[in-house]
Every structure is written in C-alpha cells, then in structure tokens.
C-alpha positions in Angstrom: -28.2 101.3 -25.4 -29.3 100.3 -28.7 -30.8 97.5 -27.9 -33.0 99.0 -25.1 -34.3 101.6 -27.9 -36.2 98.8 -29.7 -38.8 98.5 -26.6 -39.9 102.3 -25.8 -42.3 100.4 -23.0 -39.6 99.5 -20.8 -40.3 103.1 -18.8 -43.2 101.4 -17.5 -42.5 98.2 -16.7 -42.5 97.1 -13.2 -39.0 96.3 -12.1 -36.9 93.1 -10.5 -37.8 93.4 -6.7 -34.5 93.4 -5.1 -35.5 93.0 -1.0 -34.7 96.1 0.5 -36.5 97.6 4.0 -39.3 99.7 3.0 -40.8 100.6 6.6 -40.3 99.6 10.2 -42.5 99.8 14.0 -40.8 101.7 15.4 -40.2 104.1 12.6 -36.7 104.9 11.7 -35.8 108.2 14.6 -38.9 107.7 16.3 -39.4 109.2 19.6 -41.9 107.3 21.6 -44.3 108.0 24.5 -44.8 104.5 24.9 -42.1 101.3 25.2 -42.9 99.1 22.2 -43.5 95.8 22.3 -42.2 94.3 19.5 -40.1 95.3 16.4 -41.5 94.5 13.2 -39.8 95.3 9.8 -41.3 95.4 6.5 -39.6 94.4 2.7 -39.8 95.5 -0.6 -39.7 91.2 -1.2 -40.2 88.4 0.4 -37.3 88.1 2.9 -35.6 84.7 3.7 -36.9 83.7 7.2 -34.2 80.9 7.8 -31.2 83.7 7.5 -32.9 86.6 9.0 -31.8 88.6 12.5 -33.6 91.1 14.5 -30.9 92.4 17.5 -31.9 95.4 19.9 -29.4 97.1 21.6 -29.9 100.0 24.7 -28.6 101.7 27.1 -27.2 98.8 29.2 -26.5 96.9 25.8 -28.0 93.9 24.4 -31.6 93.0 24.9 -32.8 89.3 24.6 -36.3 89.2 22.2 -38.3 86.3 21.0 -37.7 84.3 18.2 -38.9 86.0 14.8 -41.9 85.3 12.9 -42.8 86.3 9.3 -46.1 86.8 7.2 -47.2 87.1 3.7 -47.0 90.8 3.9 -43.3 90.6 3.2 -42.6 91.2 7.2 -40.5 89.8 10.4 -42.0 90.6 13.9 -40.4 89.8 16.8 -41.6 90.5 20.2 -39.9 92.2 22.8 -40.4 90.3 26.3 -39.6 93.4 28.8 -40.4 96.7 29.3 -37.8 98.8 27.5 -36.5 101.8 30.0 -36.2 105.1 29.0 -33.1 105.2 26.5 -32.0 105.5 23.0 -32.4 101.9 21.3 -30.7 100.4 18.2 -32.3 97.8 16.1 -29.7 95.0 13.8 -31.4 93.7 11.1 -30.3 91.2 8.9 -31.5 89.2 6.0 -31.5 87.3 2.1 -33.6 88.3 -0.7 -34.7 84.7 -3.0 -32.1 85.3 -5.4 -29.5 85.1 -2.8 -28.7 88.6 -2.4 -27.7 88.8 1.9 -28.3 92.7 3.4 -28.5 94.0 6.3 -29.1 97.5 8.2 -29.6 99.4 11.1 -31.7 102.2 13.1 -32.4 104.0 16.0 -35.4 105.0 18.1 -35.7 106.6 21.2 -38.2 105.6 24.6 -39.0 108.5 26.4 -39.5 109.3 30.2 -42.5 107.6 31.8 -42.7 105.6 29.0 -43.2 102.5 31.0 -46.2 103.7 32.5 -48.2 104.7 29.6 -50.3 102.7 26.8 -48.6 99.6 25.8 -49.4 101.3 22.0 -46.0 102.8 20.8 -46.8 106.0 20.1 -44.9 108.2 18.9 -44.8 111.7 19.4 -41.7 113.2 17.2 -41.3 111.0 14.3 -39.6 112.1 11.3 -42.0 112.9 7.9 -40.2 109.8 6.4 -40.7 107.1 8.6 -40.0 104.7 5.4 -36.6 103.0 4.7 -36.8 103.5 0.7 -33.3 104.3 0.3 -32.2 102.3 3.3 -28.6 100.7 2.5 -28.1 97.7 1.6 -24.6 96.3 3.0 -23.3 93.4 1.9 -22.4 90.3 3.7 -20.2 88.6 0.8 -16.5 88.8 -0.6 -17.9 89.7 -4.1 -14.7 89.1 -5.6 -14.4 85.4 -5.2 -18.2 84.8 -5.9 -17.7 86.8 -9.6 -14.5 84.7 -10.2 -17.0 81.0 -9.5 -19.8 82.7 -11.3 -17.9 83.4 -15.0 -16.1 79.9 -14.4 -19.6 78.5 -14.2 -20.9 80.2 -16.6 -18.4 79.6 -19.4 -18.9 75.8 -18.6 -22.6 75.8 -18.9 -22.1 77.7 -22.3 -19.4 75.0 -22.9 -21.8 72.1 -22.2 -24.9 73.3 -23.6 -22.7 74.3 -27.0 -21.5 70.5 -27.1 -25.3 69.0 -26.8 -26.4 70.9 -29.9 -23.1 70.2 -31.4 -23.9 66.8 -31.3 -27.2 66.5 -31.9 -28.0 69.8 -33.8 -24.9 70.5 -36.3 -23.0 66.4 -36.5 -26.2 64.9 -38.2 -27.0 67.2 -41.1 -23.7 67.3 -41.1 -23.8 63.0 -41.1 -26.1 62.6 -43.7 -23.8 64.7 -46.1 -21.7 61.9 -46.1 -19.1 63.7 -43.6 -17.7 61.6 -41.3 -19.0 63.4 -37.3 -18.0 60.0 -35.0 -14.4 62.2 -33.8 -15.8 65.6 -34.1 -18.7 63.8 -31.7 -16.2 62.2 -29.1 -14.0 65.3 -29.0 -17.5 67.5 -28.3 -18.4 65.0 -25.3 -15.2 65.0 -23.9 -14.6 69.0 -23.9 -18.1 68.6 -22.3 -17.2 66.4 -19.9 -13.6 67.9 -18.8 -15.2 71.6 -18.0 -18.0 69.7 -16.0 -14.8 69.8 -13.3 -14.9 73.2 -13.5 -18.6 73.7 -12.8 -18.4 71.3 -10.1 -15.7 73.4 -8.3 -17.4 77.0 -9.5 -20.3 75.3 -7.5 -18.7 74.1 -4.4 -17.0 78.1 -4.0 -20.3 79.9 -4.9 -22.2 77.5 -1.9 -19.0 78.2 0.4 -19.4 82.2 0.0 -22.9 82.5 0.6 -23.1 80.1 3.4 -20.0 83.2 4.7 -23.1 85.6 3.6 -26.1 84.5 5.5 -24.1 82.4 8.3 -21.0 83.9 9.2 -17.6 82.4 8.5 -17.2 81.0 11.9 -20.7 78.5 10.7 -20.5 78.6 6.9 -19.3 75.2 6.9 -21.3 73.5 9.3 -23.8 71.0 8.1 -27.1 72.3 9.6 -26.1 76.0 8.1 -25.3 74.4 4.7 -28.5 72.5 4.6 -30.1 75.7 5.4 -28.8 77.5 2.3 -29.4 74.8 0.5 -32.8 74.0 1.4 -34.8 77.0 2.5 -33.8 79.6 -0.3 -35.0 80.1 -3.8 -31.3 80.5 -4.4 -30.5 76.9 -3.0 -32.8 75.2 -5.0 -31.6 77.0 -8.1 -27.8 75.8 -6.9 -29.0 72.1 -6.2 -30.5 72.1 -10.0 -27.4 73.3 -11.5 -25.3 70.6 -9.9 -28.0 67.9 -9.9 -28.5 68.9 -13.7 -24.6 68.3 -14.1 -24.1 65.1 -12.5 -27.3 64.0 -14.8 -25.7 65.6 -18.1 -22.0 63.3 -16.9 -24.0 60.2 -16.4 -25.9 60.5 -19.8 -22.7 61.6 -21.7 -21.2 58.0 -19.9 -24.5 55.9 -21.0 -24.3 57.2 -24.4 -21.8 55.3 -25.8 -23.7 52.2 -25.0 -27.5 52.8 -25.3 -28.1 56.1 -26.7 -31.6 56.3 -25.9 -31.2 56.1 -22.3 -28.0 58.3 -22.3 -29.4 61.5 -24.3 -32.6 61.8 -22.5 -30.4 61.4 -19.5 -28.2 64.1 -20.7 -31.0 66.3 -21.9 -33.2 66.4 -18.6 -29.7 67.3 -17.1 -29.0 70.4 -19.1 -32.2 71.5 -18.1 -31.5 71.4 -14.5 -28.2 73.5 -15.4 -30.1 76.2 -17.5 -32.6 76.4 -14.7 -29.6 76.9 -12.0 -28.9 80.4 -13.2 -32.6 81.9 -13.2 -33.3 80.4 -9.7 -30.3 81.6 -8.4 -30.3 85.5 -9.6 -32.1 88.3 -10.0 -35.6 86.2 -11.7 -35.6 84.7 -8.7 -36.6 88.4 -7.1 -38.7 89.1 -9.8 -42.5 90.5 -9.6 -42.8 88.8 -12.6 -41.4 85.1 -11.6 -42.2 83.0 -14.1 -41.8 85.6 -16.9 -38.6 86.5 -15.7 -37.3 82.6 -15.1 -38.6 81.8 -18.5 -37.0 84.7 -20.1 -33.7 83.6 -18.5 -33.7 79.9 -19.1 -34.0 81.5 -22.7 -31.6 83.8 -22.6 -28.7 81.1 -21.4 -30.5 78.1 -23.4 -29.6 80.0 -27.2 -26.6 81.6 -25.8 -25.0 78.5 -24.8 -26.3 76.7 -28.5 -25.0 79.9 -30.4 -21.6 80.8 -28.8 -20.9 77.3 -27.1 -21.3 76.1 -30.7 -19.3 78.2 -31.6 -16.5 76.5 -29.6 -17.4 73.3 -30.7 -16.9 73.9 -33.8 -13.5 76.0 -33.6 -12.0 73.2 -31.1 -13.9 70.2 -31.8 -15.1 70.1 -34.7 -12.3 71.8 -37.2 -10.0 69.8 -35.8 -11.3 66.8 -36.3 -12.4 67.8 -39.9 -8.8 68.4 -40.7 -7.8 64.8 -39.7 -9.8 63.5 -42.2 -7.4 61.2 -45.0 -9.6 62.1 -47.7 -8.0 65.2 -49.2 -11.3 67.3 -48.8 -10.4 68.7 -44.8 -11.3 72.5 -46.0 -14.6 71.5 -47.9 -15.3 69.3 -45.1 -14.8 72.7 -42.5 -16.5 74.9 -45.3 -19.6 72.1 -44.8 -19.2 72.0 -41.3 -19.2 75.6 -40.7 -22.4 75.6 -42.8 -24.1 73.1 -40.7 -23.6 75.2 -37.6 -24.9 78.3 -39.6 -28.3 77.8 -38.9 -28.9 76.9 -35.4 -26.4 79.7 -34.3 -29.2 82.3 -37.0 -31.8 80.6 -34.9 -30.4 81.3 -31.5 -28.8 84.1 -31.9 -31.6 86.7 -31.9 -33.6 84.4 -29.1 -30.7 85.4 -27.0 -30.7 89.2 -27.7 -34.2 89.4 -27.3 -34.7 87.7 -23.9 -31.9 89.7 -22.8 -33.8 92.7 -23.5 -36.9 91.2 -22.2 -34.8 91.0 -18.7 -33.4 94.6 -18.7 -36.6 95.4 -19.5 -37.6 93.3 -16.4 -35.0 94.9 -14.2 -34.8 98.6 -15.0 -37.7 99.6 -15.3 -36.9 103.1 -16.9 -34.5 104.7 -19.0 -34.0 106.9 -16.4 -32.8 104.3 -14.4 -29.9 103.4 -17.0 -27.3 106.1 -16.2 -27.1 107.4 -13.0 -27.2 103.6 -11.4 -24.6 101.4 -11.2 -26.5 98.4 -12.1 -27.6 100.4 -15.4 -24.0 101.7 -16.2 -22.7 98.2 -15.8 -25.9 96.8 -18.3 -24.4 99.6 -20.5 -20.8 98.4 -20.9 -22.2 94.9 -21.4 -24.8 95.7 -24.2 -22.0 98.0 -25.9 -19.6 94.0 -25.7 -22.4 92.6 -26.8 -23.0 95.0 -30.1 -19.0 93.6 -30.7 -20.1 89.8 -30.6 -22.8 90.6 -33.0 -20.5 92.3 -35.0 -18.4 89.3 -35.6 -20.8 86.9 -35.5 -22.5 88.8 -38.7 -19.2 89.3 -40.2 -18.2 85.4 -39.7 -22.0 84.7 -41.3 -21.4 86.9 -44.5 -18.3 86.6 -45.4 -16.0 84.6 -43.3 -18.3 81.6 -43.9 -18.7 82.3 -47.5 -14.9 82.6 -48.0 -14.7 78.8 -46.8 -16.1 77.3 -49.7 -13.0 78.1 -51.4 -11.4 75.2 -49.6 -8.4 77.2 -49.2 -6.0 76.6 -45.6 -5.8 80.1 -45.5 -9.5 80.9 -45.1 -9.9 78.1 -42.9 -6.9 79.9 -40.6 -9.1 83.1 -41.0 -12.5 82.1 -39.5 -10.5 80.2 -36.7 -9.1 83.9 -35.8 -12.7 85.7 -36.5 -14.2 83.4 -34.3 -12.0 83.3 -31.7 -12.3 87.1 -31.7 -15.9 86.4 -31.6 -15.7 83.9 -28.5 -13.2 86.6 -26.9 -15.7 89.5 -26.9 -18.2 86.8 -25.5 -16.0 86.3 -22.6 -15.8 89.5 -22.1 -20.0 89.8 -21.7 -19.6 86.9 -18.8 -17.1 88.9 -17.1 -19.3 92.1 -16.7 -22.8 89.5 -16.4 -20.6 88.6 -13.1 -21.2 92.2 -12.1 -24.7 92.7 -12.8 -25.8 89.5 -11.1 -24.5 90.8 -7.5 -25.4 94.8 -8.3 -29.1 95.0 -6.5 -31.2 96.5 -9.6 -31.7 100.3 -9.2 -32.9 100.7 -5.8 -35.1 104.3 -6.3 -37.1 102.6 -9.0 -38.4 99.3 -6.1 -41.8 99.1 -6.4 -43.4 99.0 -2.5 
C-alpha cells in the first residue's frame, strides 16, 4: 500500500485487459421474433482463435454450426446452418486470453413462435436492459494448484540464473582486480546456475502440460497437434518457447565458456534474455492495452530482481564459501570485500525492481478503488506488505550488516549469512503469492470495453 501511494495517477490509468465477454448476438435472455442466424460473441481482448468453442444446445439437444471465424473487433461468429425452431437455446462458449488465461461461459435465449417465418433479422422483442456480459464469469479450465507450484519453481530458477550471470560478470571482476582470488567463487556460481536449469526445465514441461489440460481437455492435452497449438498460436506459447529456448542457450554458453569465453557469454547472455522475456509474454503484459509498456516494465521488473536477490544467493552460497577456502588467513576481509563488491549492483537494482513493479500495478489496477474489495488487489496487498520486509533487510544488511564485516570477525561473517538468508526467505515468500496474482484475472469491474 505504500508503494502504490507514491503514484496518485494510478486512478486513471487504463488497466491490464484480462479477455472477458463484453456483449453477444443474441443478447444474453433475449427473446426473439426471428431465428438467428449466427451467434457472434464479443471480448474485452483479443481472444485466442485456435482454442475457442461456440456449442448451441435446444430443445432436441445439440445443434451442428459452422466453423468459427474471428475479426479485429475482438469477436467470434459462427453461423448457424438451420432454422432454429421455436425453443429455449443455450450457447457454450469457450476460450484463452494471450496471456494464457482459458474461460469460458454460458447463456440463454429464447426463439419464439412463428419465428421461422419471419425476417431472417433476429429481432428481439423482450431483451433485458443489460444485454452486455460485463460481469460475465469467468470459469476456469486449469488445476491452479499445480500450475502455482511450476510457476514459483521457475521462478526461483530464473532469479537463480540471472543472479549467477551478474555474479560473474558484475561482482567477481571488481572483485578480481582487488587482487581476490574469484576463479572458485566463479565455477561454484556457474554450476548452482547450471543445476537449477533442471528445475526450470521440469517447471516448464508441467506448466505446458496444464494449459494444454486448459484449452484442450485432458483426454488431448498431450497429443502433438494440440501441443503445437499451444505452443504456436498463443502469445503465451511464444513466451513459453523463449523461456526454454533462452535456457538451453544460457546451458550451452555456460558449457562454451570455459573454452572460448567470447563465444560462450554472448551465448549465455542472448539466452537470459529469452528467459526474462518468458515471463512477460506468458502473463498478464501479454493482455495488456499497453503491450510494450507493460512487457518492458516486466522484463525490468524480473531482469534487477533476479541481479539483486539472485545475487544475493550467489554471494551467500557461492561466493562466501568459496572466500572462506581461501589459505591466505584473510577469508573474513576477503567476505567483508566481497560483500562490498555486490553492494552496488544490488543499490542499482534494487529500486529498478520496485519501481517497475509499481509501474505494473499501476498497469493492472487501474484504481485504488480496485485494491480492496478484489481479490487480485488484496493478494497485490499481501505481496507489497512481503515486499516492505525484503527491503527492510536488504537496507539493514546495506547499513549495518555490511559495515560490521570489515571487522573481519567469524562472528559477523555468521551474522550477515543469517540476515540474508532472512532476506532471501521473505523473497520467497513474494514468489509464492506472485504465483497467485499471475492466475487471478485483474479486477474484472474496472475492464475497459
């Protein structure tokens, strides 16, 4: 809540367009004088043609209709080959918003008597004053549970990774040219790097798994032509394909590295790029009004969070360990100067982090109003109030846990180890509830149409 205080604009700014049905033909309760002849729904966003369904049912149960087309206005028409009787009808609709959110819904209308005969116009002679779907509900077509669980996994190893890239090549050289010996620190970075790439890989493979359940059913979520589907036609897809493209780069560059360096890190580099794009292209920027604002602002927000707080663990499980292996006698100076080193890029990141986070509620909201009586805006509360505690320590580490070091005492060395693991505990705490907020559809009164 504090945070959201420092931008009194964000009650006008135009929020994250989370596809929702905003108006259908028929209308929602319609009673017509005339058989329609097709169905056509409209979105709050562009819907995702590939995984969307239009069923009718009637009186005397299914009816067959042609296949369904879209257009730029955000709509799917289908038209219905037959003359619907009279009879109370039920539309099925089904669909996925580009940041791979699946919904789906349902409504009525009625045909009246004669209705066959007359204009082949629907028109309808007792429809409701709100023939819009603004509050239409959404329903869900994934197992959340397992999708949060492969979500935090992959995002604690993309912190993990992009933490031991500006280990390496942000805090080791300063570090280097001190006269500090970085070549184990280094090999201990790459190789955390390396082992939790594993672990993205089989985040990856779950998260691809549950949404092919989402859009294609469990019976087909494996099949190859429903995969490539998923994988191909949505924004969400593409976002997944550069997050495990990106990591298979960032494994090969990290390999190449220890023989030609200049092929390896540019390899590794172009890599972690594809993994911070993954998460933008694959949540709720992807939905955005504001695309590219809203990608950009993510790609920040996961860029410095990743160097600030996977530096962080780097230099707790890398790099101190490896400074207290050195057979000089100077292990604790060597921590106090390594600690030092990492000081600035994590007072560099730290506030590009907070700030494009903001930049994203503000993004997503829309209004203060918003913030309380949704769930999306309570759960954005409990993370900002986790988030005030990882700021908390990571200013108490900077002004006096860091200073205490140069004291080259064992004890303060044990100290900032615990501070910063508290630190890195509170953070994993934020990933936990950022699981939530990346399947809760921003608030839903507050879509613009």
């Amino acid at each position: 809540m504090f945070a959201l205080l420092l931008f009194p604009s964000l009650g006008g700014a135009h929020p994250a367009r989370h596809t929702a049905l905003k108006r259908s033909e028929p209308a929602k309760g319609s009673r017509l004088a005339a058989a329609p002849t097709r169905i056509s729904l409209w979105f709050t966003a562009k819907p995702q043609l590939a995984f969307s369904r239009i069923r009718l049912e009637g009186p005397s149960g299914e009816i067959a209709l042609d296949t369904i087309v879209a257009d730029t206005g955000h709509s799917l028409h289908v038209r219905i080959p037959h003359v619907l009787a009279q009879g109370e009808y039920r539309v099925h609709w089904q669909t996925g918003s580009a940041d791979g959110h699946a919904l789906r819904g349902e409504f009525t209308f009625v045909v009246l008597a004669n209705a066959a005969a007359a204009s082949t116009n629907a028109v309808p002679i007792d429809t409701p004053s709100h023939s819009q779907h603004p509050q239409e509900p959404e329903v869900p077509l994934r197992d959340d549970s397992g999708y949060r669980t492969a979500r935090w996994f992959e995002f604690a190893a993309l912190l993990t990774v992009l933490g031991a890239l500006g280990f390496r090549h942000g805090v080791l050289p300063p570090l280097a040219a001190r006269g500090v010996p970085t070549s184990d620190a280094s090999g201990r970075a790459r190789r955390l790097g390396q082992s939790v790439l594993s672990l993205y890989a089989i985040a990856a493979a779950i998260r691809l798994y549950t949404q092919s359940v989402a859009l294609n059913g469990a019976s087909a979520a494996l099949d190859t032509a429903a995969l490539t589907r998923v994988v191909v036609h949505t924004t969400w897809g593409i976002g997944w394909s550069a997050g495990v493209v990106g990591a298979a780069l960032l494994l090969v560059g990290w390999a190449v590295s220890k023989r030609s360096v200049t092929i390896g890190t540019p390899l590794a580099l172009t890599g972690a790029l594809g993994m911070v794009l993954s998460p933008a292209l694959s949540g709720h920027a992807a939905a955005s009004q504001q695309f590219i604002f809203s990608v950009t602002l993510d790609m920040l927000h996961v860029a410095a969070s990743g160097l600030w707080l996977g530096g962080l663990l780097m230099v707790l499980f890398a790099g101190i360990p490896a400074m207290l292996r050195l057979p000089d006698g100077n292990q604790h100076a060597a921590v106090s100067a390594l600690v030092n080193s990492f000081h600035p890029l994590a007072l560099f990141c730290a506030p590009i982090a907070v700030l494009a986070g903001l930049g994203m509620s503000w993004i997503r909201l829309g209004s203060l109003a918003t913030l309380w009586p949704t769930t999306y805006g309570r759960t954005l509360l409990v993370k900002l109030a986790l988030v005030g505690f990882v700021l908390a320590m990571g200013t108490y580490n900077s002004l006096r846990a860091r200073r205490r070091l140069r004291s080259a005492d064992a004890d303060e060395t044990g100290r900032f180890r615990l501070t910063g693991s508290a630190e890195l505990a509170f953070a994993a705490m934020v990933l936990v509830v950022t699981t939530f907020l990346v399947v809760t559809p921003a608030p839903s009164e507050m879509i613009v149409p």
